[in-house]
N, C-alpha and C positions, 0 to 999 in steps of 0.2 A: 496345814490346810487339809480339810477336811475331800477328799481326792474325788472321797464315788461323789461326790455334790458335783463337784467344777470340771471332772474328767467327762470326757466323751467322745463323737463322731470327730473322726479327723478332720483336721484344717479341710485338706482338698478336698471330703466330701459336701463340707458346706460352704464353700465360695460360691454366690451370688447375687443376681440381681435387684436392684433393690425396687421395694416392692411398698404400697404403705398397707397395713396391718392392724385394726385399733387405734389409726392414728400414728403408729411407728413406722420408723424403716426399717425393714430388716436386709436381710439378703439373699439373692437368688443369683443364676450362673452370668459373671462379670461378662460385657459385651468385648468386641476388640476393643483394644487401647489404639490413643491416638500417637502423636509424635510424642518423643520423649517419654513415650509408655504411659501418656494420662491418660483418663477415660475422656473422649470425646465432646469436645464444649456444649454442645447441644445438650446431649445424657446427662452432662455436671447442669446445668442449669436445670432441667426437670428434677432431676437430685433434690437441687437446693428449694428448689418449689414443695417437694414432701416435706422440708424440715421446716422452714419459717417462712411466716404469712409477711406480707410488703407491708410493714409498721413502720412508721417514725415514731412511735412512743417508746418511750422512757423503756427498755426491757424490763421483766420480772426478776426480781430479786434484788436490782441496783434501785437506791434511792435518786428519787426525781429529780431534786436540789443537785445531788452530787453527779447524777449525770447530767446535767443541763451547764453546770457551774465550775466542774472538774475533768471530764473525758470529752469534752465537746471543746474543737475550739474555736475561740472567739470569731464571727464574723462568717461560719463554717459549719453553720447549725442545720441539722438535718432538716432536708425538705424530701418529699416523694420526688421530685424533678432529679434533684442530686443523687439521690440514691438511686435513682434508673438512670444516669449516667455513668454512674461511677458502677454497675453492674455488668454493662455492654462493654466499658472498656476493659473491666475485672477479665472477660472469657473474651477479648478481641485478641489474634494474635499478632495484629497488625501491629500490636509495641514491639516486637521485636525485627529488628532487620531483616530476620530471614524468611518471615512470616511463619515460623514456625512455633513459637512460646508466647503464651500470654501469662498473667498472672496466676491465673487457675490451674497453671501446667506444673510449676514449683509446689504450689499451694490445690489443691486439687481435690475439691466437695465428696468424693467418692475414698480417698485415701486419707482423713481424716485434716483435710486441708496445710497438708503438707504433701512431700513425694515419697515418701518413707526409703528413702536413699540417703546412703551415709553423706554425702555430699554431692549437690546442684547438679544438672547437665544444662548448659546453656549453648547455644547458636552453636553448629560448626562441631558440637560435639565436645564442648569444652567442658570440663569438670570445674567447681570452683573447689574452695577449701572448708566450706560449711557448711551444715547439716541446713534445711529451711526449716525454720518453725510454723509451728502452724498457725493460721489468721485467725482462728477462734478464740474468741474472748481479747486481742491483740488489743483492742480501743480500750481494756483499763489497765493495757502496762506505761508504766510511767519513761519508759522508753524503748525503741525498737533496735534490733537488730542485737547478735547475741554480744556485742562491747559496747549497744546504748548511743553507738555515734548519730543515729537519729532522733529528736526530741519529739517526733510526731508520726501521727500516721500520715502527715500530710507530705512530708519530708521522706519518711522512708519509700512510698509507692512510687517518689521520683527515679530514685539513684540506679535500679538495677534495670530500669529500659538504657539507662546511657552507660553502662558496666560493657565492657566490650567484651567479655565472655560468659554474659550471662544473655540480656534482650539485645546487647550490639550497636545498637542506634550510637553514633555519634557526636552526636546532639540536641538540644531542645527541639532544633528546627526538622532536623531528619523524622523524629519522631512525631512532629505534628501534621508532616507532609502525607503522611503515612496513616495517620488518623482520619487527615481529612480526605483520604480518597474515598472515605465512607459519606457521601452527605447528608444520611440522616444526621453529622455529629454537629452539622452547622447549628440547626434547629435545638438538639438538645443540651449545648452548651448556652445557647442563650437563653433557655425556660431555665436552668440549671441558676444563672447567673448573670443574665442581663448582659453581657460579652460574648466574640467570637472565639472562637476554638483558640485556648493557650496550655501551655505547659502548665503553669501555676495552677489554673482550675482544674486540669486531669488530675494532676497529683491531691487536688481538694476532692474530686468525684470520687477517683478509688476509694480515698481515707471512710467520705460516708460511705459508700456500700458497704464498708469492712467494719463498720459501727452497728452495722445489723446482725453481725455474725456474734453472735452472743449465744451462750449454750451453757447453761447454770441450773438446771434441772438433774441431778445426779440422785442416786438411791440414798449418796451421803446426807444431801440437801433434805431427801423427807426425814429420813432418819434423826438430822438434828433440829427439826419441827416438831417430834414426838414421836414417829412411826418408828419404834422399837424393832418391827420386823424387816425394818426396810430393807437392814443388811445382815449378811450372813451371820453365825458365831465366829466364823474367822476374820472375815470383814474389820466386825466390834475387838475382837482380840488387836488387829491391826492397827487400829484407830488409837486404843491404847497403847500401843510400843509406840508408833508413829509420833505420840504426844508427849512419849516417857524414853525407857530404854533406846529405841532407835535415834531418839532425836532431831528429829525428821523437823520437828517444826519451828526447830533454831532459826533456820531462814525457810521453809517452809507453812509461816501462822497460817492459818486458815478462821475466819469468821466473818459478819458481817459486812461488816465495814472493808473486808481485804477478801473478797470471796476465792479470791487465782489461786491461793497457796505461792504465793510467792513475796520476797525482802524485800525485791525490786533493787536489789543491790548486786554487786560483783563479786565474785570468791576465786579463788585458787582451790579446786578440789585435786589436783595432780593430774586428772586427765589427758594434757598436753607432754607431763615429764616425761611419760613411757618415750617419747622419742624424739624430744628436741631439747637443744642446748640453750634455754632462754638470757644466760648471758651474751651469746654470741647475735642472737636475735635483737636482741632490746639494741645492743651497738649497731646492727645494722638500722636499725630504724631510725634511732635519734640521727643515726648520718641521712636518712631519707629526710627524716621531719624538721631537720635542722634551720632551713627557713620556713617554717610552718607548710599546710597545706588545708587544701580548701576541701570540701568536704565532699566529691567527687575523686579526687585523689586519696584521701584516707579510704574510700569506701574501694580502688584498686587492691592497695595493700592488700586488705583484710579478707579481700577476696580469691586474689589472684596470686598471692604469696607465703612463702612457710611462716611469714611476719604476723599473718593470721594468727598464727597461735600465742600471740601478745596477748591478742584480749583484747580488756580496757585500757591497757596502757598505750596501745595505740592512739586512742583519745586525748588522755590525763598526759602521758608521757611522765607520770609518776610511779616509781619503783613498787610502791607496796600492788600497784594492778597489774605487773609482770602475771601473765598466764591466770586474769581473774576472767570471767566469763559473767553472766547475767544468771542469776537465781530464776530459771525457767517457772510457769503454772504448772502447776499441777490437774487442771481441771482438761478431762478427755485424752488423760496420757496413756491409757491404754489403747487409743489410735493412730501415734504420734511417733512407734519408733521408728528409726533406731532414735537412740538418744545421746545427748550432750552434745555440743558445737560441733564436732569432727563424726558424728554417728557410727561413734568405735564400739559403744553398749550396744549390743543388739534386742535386747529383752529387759524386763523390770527387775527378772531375775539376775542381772547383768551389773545393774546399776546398783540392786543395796550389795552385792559382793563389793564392789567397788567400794560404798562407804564401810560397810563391815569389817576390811582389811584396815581404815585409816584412808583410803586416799591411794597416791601415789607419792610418794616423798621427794619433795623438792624444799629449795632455798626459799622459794615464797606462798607457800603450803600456809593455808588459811587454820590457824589456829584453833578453828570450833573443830578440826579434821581429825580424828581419831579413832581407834579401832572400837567398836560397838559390843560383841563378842556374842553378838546375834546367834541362834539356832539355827539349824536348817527349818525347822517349823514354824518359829519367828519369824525368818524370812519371809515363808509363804504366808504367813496371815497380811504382814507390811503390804505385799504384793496384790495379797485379794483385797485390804482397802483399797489400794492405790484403783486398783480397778473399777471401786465403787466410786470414784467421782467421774466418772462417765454419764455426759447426758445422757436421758430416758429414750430418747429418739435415736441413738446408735446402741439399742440394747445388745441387737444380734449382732453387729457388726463387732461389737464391744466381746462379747461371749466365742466369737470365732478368733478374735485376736488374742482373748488368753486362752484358748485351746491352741493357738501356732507357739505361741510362746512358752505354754509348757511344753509343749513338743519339743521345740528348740533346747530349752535349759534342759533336759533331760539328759539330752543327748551332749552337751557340753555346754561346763560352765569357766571360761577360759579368765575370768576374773577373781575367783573363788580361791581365796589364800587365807586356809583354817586356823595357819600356826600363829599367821600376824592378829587375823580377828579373836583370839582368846587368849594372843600375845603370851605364845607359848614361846614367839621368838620378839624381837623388837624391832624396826624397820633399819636401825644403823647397825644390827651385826654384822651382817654379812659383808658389809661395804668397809665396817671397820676391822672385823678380825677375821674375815674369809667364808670362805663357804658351809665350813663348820660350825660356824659362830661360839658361843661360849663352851661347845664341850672339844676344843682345840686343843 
């Protein structure tokens, strides 16, 4: 990576407020955080007012057909009415018991619509076991949460108000008693829907708001239009390994038709092996799941439990998904860490060490997993594309999170195992013939 280009003013000098600029947001000095450390719902909603206009069309970049016919669902079709309901409840913190979290507090317009914490704080101060992903661009994964136990967005905005360590509520009915101490929700649940305030439709309202969060304008996006300048020479160098050498687009395609970068499938990259024994896991589960469960109880587990680190197999309750996770987007990951399900990678520079090495060696280690034998230089071009698929509209905010994160990898790169990545050693020496490995 090309240093004096990307190098500059330190993080702390440039955290702030966001401001619009030519039409952008940038940043200027962050106000207090609210509970749980968001930026304050008010703030996030004027936020979200800089970045996207109140549309129910079709976004730029996604075909009309395929979003009207594919990311929509049936009976669940964006109207203005829905989406300003599903918006009010998006930053109400009333979903949660203690009045203290709304959906924007996990997910949060100012932090690249996640919390950038390795794992949730919900109600009470409770930690869960997963990283939150962020809701942009969320409406064209073909399923939610990082093991897919939800098939919609209509389904996932349900389960973590009634999660008892996450929003707390109880049940449907706690939750809606809770809603409706607000009365404007009488009114706009029935412009919404023609019906009085229910569960069923709040989890419809969210889904549309979260159908607007769509963000596909990246310097990569001009670039593969024809604008040659779009992106750096490191960038274009990136783009290239990314496609070749790195391998990145095994399960990361990117084009038309698949804008996320993502397989939309489950992998085993080793991330979970560094520190749990997934045979002793998958037994304790099959004895949990043994008379099946509903999908409020799967959504405990995976939250609440080291069984978390199943995966999909938590779903499937099939062997090959032992410790598989979801093939994340790739689009705005430079706002988005830490990264992978558990938020163990702190930096991008975090994550290709991790694939550079192979993985992490385990019994059900995904196959495509192997050592890349990347550069240090290599690396940092992967890195500076990865950063080039950031919308237009988080330029600065995008530019101050790879000035933290070089920062960070500078100073350590605790994933970074040179001998496996140019497999100058092999991942079963040292387990098979000791710490010497072959020269014993």
């Amino acid at each position: 990576m090309n240093k004096s280009k990307w190098m500059g003013p330190t993080h702390a000098m440039i955290i702030v407020l966001a401001m619009v600029t030519a039409g952008k947001v940038s940043l200027a000095a962050e106000s207090e955080s609210g509970p749980h450390g968001a930026m304050p719902m008010q703030e996030q909603q004027q936020r979200l007012d800089q970045l996207i206009k109140r549309s129910i069309d079709p976004p730029s970049g996604i075909d009309p057909v395929a979003w009207a016919t594919i990311y929509m669902l049936q009976g669940n079709e964006l109207t203005a009415d829905r989406v300003a309901l599903g918006r009010k409840l998006y930053f109400d913190t009333r979903l949660s018991k203690d009045g203290t979290l709304a959906c924007a507090t996990c997910h949060d317009v100012s932090r690249g619509f996640t919390d950038h914490r390795s794992v949730s704080e919900g109600i009470g101060d409770h930690l869960g076991k997963r990283s939150a992903p962020t809701t942009m661009n969320a409406a064209l994964l073909q399923s939610q949460f990082w093991d897919g136990r939800a098939p919609s967005l209509e389904e996932q905005a349900k389960l973590p108000i009634l999660n008892p360590i996450e929003m707390g509520h109880p049940d449907a009915a706690s939750a809606m008693a809770a809603v409706n101490t607000d009365p404007a929700y009488a009114e706009l649940f029935r412009k919404a829907n023609g019906r009085d305030p229910n569960y069923e439709d709040l989890g419809r309202a969210i889904a549309n708001f979260e159908r607007t969060l769509i963000f596909l304008d990246a310097p990569f996006d001009r670039f593969a239009a024809g604008d040659t300048k779009a992106l750096s020479p490191a960038a274009q160098r990136g783009l290239a390994l990314f496609n070749g050498k790195a391998r990145c687009v095994s399960c990361h395609m990117m084009n038309s038709s698949n804008p996320l970068g993502t397989d939309n499938l489950f992998h085993n990259i080793g991330v979970s092996a560094r520190k749990q024994n997934f045979e002793t896991l998958a037994g304790q589960a099959l004895a949990v799941l043994k008379d099946g469960s509903n999908t409020e109880e799967l959504d405990k587990l995976a939250v609440e439990t080291d069984m978390s680190e199943l995966g999909r197999f938590l779903v499937t309750k099939k062997r090959e998904d032992i410790g598989a996770f979801k093939t994340e987007q790739l689009r705005n990951v430079g706002l988005t860490a830490p990264y992978m399900h558990d938020g163990s990678l702190k930096t991008l520079w975090d994550v290709m060490d991790h694939y550079n090495k192979g993985g992490e060696t385990n019994a059900y280690l995904d196959g495509g997993i192997e050592p890349l034998n990347l550069s240090e230089s290599e690396i940092d071009d992967v890195v500076a594309f990865l950063f080039s698929l950031t919308d237009a509209r988080f330029g600065a905010q995008n530019e101050a999170a790879l000035r933290e994160q070089q920062a960070q990898a500078a100073k350590n790169r605790p994933f970074r195992d040179n001998a496996l990545a140019h497999r100058d050693v092999l991942p079963f020496e040292q387990r098979v013939l000791g710490s010497a490995g072959l020269t014993q």
